[in-house]
DOVO-736237 format. One record per atom (N, C-alpha, C): residue in one letter; x, y, z. Coordinates in pm, whole numbers, plus 50000, padded with zeros to 5 digits. Example, Ala and Ser with C-alpha at 12.3 -4.5 7.8 and 13.67 -1.06 7.14 Angstrom:
! DOVO-736237
A513194943150780A512304955050780A513204967050780S512854977550708S513674989450714S512905000350787
END
This chain:
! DOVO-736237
X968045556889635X967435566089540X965995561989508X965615549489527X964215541189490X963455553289608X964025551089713X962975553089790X962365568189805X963485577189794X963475587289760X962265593989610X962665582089507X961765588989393X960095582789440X959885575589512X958655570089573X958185576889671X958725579689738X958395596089831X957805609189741X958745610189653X958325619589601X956945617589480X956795604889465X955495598989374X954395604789527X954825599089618X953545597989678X952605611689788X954365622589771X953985637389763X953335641889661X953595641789546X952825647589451X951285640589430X951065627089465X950015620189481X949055629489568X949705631689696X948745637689745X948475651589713X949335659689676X949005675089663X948055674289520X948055666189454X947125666089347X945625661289385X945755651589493X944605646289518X943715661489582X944535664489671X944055677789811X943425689689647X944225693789582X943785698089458X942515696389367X942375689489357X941195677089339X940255683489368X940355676889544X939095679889588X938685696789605X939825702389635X939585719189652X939085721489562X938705716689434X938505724489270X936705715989273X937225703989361X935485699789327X934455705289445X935275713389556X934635720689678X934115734589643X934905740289538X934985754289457X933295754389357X933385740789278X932635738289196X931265737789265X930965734089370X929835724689448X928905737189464X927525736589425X926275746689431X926445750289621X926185763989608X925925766789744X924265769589736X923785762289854X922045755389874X921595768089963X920905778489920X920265786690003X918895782390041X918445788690200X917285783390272X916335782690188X916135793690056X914665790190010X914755780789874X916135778489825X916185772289713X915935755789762X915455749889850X915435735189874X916985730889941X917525735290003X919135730390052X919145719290142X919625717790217X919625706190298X918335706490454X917825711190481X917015721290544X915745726790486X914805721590562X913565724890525X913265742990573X913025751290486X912715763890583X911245761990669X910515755690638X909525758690774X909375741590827X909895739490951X909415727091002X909295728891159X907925727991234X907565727991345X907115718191400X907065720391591X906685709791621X905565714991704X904255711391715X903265717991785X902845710991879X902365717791993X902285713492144X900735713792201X900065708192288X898865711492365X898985705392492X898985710792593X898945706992700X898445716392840X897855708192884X897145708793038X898125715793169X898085732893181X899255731693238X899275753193281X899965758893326X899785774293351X900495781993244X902125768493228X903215777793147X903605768893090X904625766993035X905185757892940X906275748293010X906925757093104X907985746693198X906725738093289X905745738593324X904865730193438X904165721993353X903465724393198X902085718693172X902675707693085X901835693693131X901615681993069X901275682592935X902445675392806X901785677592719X901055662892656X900045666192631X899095654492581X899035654792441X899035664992359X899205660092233X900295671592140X900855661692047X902325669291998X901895664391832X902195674991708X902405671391621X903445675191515X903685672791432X904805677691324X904135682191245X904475699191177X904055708391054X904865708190922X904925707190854X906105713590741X904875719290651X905705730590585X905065740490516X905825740790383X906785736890366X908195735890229X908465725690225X908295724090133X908065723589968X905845724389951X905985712490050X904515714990012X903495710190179X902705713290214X902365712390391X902055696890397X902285695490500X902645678590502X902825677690682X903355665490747X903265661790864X902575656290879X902565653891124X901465645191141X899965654691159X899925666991150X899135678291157X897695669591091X896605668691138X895315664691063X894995672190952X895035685590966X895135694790833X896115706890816X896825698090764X898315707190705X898255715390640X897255715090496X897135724790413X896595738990474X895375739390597X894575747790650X895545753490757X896385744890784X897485753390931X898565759890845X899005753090735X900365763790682X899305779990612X898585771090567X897635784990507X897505800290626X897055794490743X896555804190810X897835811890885X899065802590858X900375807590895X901125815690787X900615810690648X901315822690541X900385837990550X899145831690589X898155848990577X898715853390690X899115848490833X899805858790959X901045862990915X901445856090820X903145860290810X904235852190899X903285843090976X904545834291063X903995842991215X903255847891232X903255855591365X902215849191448X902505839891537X901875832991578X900555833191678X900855851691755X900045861491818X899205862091733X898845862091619X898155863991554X896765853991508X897185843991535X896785829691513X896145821991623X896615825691778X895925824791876X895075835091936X894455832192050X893685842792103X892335842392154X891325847292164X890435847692184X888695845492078X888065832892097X886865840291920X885915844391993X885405852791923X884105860591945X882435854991971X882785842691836X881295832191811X880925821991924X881965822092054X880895809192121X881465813892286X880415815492357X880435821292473X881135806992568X882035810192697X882685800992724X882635807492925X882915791892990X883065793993111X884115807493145X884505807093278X885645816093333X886405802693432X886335792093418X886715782893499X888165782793438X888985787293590X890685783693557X890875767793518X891175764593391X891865750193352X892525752693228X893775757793266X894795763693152X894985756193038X895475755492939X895505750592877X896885762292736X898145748992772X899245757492680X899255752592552X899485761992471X899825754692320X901275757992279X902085750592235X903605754692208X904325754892047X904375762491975X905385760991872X906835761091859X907765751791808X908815753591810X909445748291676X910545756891607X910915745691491X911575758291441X911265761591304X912085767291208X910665777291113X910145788091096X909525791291005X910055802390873X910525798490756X910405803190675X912495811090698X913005797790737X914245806790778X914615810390898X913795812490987X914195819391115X913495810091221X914795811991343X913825801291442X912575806591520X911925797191606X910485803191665X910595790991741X910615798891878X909615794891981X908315802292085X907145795292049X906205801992105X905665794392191X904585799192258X903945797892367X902685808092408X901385805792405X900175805792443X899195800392579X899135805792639X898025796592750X897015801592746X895645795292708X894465797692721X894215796992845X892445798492912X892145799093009X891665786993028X890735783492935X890495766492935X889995760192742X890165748792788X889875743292651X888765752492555X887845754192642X886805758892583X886835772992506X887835779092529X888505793392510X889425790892396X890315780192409X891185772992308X890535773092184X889005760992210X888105755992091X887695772592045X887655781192078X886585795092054X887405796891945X888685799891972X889295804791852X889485801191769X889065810391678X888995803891518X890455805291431X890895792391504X892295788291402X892205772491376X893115768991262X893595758091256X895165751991319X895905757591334X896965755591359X897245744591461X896215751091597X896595744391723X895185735591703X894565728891634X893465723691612X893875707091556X894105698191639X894305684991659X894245674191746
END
């Protein structure tokens, strides 16, 4: 009979414990992307490299963006790259391209720039190839500027 009422101590032990925790799983804040949750909503990783496309070109220099909570990374200027990424809206076409202010060779020496990470919630991967550095430098962004 001992063993029996000890069985049954150590059934009810557990269905109270399992109880427990279900009531403290019930209780527990659910963390949405923009409230700070476990997950940064904007964290990228940015690319430059010597190359036609993104599967062939050497990359020579790589940095880390975050934009949430506050712009930060290894980015030289974080504040000026999340900035010019909240005025596009995250659209990264927008941000590369061509500038107008400084006249440049036509000499093929490609040159890719790559984003990849998380912006604002949603994933992103991009990809850009200039024609050459000098086409790169024309454009007036910060983003790919490191």
């Amino acid at each position: 009979m001992r063993y029996i009422s000890g069985a049954l101590a150590l059934g009810a032990a557990l269905v109270l414990g399992s109880l427990a925790t279900t009531a403290q799983a019930a209780d527990a804040p659910v963390h949405s992307i923009r409230s700070g949750g476990l997950y940064a909503p904007t964290e990228l990783v940015l690319t430059v490299g010597q190359g036609e496309t993104r599967a062939t070109a050497t990359v020579e220099r790589a940095v880390t963006l975050s934009c949430m909570p506050g712009a930060t990374g290894s980015h030289p200027n974080p504040k000026a790259a999340c900035a010019q990424l909240r005025s596009a809206s995250g659209d990264f076409a927008k941000v590369t391209g061509t500038g107008t202010e400084r006249l440049c060779t036509k000499i093929w020496n490609p040159v890719v720039v790559t984003a990849d990470g998380v912006w604002e919630g949603r994933r992103v991967s991009y990809t850009y190839t200039y024609a050459n550095s000098c086409m790169m430098n024309a454009a007036q962004q910060s983003v790919f500027r490191f």
